[in-house]
N, C-alpha and C positions, 0 to 999 in steps of 0.2 A: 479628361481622358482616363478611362480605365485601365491601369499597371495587372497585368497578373505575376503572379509567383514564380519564379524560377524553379525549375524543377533542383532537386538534390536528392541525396542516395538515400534510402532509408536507416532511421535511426538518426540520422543528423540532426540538432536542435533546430528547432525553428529560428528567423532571424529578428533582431531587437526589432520592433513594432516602429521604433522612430528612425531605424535604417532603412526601412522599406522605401526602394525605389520610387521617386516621384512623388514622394512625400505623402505616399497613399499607404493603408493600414491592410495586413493582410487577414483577413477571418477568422488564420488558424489563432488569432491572438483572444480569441473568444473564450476557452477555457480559463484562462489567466482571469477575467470575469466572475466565470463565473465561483472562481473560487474564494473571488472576493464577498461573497455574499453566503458560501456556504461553510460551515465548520469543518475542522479536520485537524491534525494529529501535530502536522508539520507546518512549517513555515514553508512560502518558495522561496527558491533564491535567482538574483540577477535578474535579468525583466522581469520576468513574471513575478516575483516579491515587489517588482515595482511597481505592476499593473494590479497586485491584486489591494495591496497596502494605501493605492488612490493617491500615489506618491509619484511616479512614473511618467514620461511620455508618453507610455501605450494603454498608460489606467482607461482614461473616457474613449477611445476609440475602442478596445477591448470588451467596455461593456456595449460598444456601437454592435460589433460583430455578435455579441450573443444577443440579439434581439434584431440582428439586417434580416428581414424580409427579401424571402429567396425570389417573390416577385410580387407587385399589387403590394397589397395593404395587410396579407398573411404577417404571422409572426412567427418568425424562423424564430427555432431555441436551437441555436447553435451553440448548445454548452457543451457538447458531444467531439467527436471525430474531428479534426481543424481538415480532413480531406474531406471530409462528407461535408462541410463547411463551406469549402472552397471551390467544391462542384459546383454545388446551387447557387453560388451567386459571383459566379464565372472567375472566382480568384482573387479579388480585391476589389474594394469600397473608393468609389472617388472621394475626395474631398469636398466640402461645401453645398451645395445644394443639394447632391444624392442622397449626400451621408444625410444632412438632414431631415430631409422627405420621411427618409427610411426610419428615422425615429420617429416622427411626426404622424408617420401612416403606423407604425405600431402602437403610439397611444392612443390616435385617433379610433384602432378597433376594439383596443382595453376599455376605453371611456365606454363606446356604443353597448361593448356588452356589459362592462359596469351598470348602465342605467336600465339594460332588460331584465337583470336580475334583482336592483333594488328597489324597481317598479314595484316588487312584491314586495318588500319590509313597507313601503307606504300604503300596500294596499291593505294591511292588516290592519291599518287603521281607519283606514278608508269605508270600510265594511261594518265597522262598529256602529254607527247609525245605526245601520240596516240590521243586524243583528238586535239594537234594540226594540226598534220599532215592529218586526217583522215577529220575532221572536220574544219579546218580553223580558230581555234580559236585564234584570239589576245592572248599576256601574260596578260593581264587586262580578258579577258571571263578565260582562261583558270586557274588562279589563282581564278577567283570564283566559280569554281567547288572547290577547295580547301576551300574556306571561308565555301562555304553551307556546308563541312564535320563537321566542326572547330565551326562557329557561332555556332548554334543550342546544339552542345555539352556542347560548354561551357556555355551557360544556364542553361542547365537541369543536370548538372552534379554536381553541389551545392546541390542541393534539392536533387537528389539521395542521396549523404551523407551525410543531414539532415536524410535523410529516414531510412537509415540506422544506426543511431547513437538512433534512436528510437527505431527500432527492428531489430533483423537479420531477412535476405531476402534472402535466397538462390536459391532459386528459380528465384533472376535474371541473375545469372550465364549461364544456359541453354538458358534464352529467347534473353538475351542482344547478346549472341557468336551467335543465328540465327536471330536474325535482323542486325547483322555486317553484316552477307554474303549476307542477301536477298540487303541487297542497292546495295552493289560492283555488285552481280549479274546483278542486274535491270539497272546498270548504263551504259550499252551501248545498251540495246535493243534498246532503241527510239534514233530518230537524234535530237529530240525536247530539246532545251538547259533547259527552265524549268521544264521537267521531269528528265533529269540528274541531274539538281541539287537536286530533290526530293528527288531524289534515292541516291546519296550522302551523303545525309540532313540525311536519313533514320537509313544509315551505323554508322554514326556518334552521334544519338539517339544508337545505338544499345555501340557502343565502350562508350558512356557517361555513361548507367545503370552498364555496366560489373564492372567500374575501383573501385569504393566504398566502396562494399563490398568485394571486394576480397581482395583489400590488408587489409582490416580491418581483415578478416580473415587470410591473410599473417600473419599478426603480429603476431596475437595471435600464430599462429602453429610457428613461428620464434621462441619465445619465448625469444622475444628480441634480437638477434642475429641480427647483423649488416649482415655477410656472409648469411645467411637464407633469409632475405630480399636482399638482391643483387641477387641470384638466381631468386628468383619470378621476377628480374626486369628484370634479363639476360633473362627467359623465353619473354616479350615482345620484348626486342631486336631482339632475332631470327626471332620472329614475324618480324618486320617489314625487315630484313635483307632478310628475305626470297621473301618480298613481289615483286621486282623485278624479280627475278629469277622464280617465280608465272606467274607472268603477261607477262612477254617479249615473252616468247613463245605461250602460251596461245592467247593471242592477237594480233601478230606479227602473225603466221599462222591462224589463224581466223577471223582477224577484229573483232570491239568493239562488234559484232555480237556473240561473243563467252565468253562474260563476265558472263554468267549464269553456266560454267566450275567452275567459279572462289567460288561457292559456297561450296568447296569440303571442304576444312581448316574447316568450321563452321560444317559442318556435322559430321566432328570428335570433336571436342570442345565441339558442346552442347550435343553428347553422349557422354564424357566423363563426363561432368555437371552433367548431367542427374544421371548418376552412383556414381556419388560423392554424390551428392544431397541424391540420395536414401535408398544409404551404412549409412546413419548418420544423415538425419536431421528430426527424427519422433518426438522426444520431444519438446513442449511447452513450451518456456521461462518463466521462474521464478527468482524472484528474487533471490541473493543467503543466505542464510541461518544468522540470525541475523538483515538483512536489506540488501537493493537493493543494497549497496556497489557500487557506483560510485569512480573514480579515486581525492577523495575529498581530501586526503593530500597534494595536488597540486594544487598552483590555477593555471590558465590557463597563456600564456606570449602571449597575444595576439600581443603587441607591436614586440617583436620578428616574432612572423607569419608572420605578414605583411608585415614586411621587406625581408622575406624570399621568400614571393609570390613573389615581386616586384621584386626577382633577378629572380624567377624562369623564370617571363616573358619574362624579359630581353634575358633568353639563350631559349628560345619556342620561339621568334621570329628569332633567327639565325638561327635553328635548322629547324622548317617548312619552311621558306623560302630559305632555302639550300636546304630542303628535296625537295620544288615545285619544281626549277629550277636549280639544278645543274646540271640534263640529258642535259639540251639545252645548259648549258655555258660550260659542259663539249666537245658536239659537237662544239662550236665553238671557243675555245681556245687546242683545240687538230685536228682538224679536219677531226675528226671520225665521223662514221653515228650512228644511234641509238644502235647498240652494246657500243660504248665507252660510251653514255649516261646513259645505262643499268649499265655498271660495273662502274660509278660513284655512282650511287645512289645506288647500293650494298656495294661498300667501307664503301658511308657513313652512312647507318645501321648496316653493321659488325664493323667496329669504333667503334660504340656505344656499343656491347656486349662487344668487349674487355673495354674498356674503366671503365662500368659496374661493370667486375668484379677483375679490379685493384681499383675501388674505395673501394669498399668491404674490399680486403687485408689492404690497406690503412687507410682504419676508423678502424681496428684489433689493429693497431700500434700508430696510431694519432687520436685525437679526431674527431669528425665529422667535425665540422664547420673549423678547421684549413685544412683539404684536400680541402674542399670544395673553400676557398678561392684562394688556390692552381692553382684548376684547372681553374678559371673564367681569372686566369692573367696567365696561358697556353693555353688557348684559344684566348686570343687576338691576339699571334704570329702564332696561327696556322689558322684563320679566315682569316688574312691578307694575310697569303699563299695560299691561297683558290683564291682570289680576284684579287691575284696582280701578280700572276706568272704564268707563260703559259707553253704549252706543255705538256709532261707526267708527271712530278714534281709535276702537281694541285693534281693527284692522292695521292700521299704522304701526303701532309696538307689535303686534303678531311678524308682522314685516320687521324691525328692527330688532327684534328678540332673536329669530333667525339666524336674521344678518350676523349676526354678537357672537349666540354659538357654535357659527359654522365659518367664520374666517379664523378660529385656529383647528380645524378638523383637519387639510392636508397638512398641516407645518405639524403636528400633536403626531400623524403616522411617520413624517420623517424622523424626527425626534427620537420616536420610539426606536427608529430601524437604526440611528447611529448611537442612541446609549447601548443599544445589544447588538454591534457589526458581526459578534459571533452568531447570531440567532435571529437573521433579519425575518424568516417565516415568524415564529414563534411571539417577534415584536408588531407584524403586521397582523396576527390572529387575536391578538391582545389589545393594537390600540385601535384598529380599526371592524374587530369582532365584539372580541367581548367586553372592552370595557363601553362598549357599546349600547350592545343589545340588554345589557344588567340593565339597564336602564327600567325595560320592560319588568323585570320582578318585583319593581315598584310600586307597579300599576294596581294592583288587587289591593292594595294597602290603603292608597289615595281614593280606590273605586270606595272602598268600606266606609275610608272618612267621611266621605261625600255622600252616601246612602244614610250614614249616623247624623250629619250635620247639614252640609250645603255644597255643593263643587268648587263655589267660591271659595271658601274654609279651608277645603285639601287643598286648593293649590296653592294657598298662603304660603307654606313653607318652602315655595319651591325660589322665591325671592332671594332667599340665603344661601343658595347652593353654590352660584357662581361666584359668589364673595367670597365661601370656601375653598372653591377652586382656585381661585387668586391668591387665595394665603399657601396654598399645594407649589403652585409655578412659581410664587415667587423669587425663593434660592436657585433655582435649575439652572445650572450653565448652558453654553450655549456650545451644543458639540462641534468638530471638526465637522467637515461633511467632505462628500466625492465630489475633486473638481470640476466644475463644468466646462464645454466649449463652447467657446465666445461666437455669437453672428449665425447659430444650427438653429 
């Protein structure tokens, strides 16, 4: 049964989150939220330093309220007004099944549009065939249509979650998911290699504004929840898993002539943005109640960050440069045509969701950082299988190589987000952008070896990167994290 708020005179503090009648949370406790994940000046005090510090009775319902869904599957950002708040979703949150629906239906729409917009990072790879066969490109041209996706993002994808650790921006959700498709789109009209890259360049500006604030908003709607965020991260896996089975056909009966098709993914993502957006983000950020309530009972582990980036790199450069060229090694160590190429580079995106969301179950059981080291010294055996063994078998390690790098990918961005609780944007632009997409500047380096020597030769070295990565995680503690609620 749904409690609403009692009315009171204005100016009166809101009432403690765990007093509220009937054991139900009231929405104005949303600010208190969202302060926990944004920086500021002051500490709160009394509830709200307890809601925002993840210490509190009203910490996880609090971040429930800034992410309840004023109706449907929209996602209210009720970081704003706690009246504007409390209108939309008629005054208070039941317990138990609503509350959790209402989390459930807000990641459920993060994940969907997760996977429209990273439909496009796999389509950049996706298209690299075609780019060589059609166009004649070297692996050194054809790997920097890959760099322009990659460079340019990873620039601008820090400053996105600078931006966003400043104020919420929802509104890049919509623009960022239709500037992914207009590049992909744009990328085969011309035969001109530096409008391809543009257009690349473009796609890749569009996937750098999306990642920031979504999972910053992930979180919050997780509400800590290791399995919650493995979903939002399984939603870009499909993305990208999808993105060949997009393009092979598409492009394959059209030529690159037919890449403006490839806009369809965005056209749903930034309607659904759009509706998300709309359903919930009318109120104006305010501090929350007592003071701005940053995440100040934690100082920041920078030291740990960095070390954390530094593995992330390490598995982004296996990972993109698998992703650029495993179509062509796959044709030439099975000696299939562009079909086997195709169901290479689908393995190795569907890899990844499984993998995903074994890491999830995984971090439930074991701490984060002990899976995660896990899997970088299970990736070494299944890399080397990738590299060193021929015939239809590479399929199998292409699947297990996957699996290896992508069950620490959501536990790597929580991670990120509680060594810097001061700067959760800024950790989500970082370990879910750019120590990412770095990966990609790699790739022209690997394309040259491979033009100087063999394909097989360049991607020798990429055998020792996750061994590296393993010597990076291996001191990282394991941070506190936001509590969850049990049975949502």
């Amino acid at each position: 049964m749904t409690s609403r708020e009692p009315s009171r005179p204005p100016g009166d503090a809101p009432p403690d989150p765990a007093s509220t009648p009937g054991g139900t949370t009231s929405l104005r406790a949303a600010p208190a939220a969202e302060g926990a994940l944004a920086p500021g000046p002051e500490a709160a005090s009394g509830p709200a330093r307890a809601a925002a510090s993840g210490t509190g009775p009203g910490a996880v319902s609090a971040a429930e309220g800034a992410l309840a869904p004023a109706s449907g599957p929209g996602l209210a950002y009720a970081a704003g007004s706690g009246h504007a708040a409390g209108r939309r979703a008629g005054g208070g949150v039941q317990r138990g099944g609503r509350r959790g629906g209402s989390a459930r239906g807000a990641i459920g729409v993060l994940s969907v549009g997760h996977a429209c917009v990273d439909v496009y990072q796999g389509a950049v790879s996706a298209l690299v065939p075609f780019f060589v066969a059609d166009r004649d490109y070297s692996y050194a041209a054809a790997s920097g249509v890959v760099l322009a996706a990659s460079l340019l993002s990873s620039l601008v994808q820090p400053v996105f979650g600078a931006l966003t650790d400043r104020r919420r921006m929802p509104w890049l959700l919509p623009l960022s998911t239709a500037l992914a498709g207009l590049g992909i789109g744009l990328s085969g009209v011309s035969r001109s290699y530096p409008l391809t890259l543009l257009a690349v360049a473009l796609a890749g500006v569009g996937i750098a504004a999306y990642h920031p604030e979504s999972a910053r908003v992930a979180r919050i709607a997780s509400r800590g929840s290791h399995t919650a965020m493995g979903w939002f991260s399984l939603g870009g896996n499909i993305g990208f898993a999808l993105a060949p089975a997009l393009v092979t056909p598409v492009v394959g009966a059209g030529g690159l002539g037919a890449t403006p098709v490839l806009v369809v993914p965005a056209a749903l993502g930034t309607a659904l943005a759009l509706f998300a957006v709309r359903s919930g983000s009318g109120a104006p950020r305010r501090p929350a109640p007592g003071g701005p309530g940053p995440a100040a009972r934690r100082d920041d582990d920078r030291r740990s960050f960095v070390r954390l980036t530094l593995a992330i790199v390490c598995r982004s450069v296996v990972f993109v440069v698998l992703g650029s060229f495993i179509s062509l090694y796959a044709r030439q160590r099975t000696g299939g045509g562009t079909t086997a190429g195709a169901v290479a580079l689908f393995v190795l995106y569907a890899g990844g969701a499984v993998g995903t969301v074994v890491g999830s179950a995984l971090a439930a059981r074991w701490n984060r950082v002990r899976v995660v080291r896990g899997s970088y010294v299970a990736s070494v055996l299944a890399v080397a299988g990738v590299v060193l063994v021929p015939g239809p078998a590479l399929y199998l390690f292409v699947a297990l190589a996957s699996a290896g790098l992508y069950v620490p990918f959501s536990l790597q961005v929580t991670l990120g987000q509680d060594y810097l609780p001061s700067r959760v944007g800024t950790a989500s632009g970082v370990t879910l952008g750019l120590a990412v997409s770095v990966g990609g500047v790699v790739s022209p380096a690997v394309g040259a070896l491979a033009d100087a020597t063999s394909l097989r030769t360049a991607l020798l070295p990429l055998i020792a990167l996750p061994a590296l990565g393993w010597l990076l995680v291996r001191p990282l503690p394991e941070p506190p994290t936001p509590p969850q609620r049990h049975g949502s």
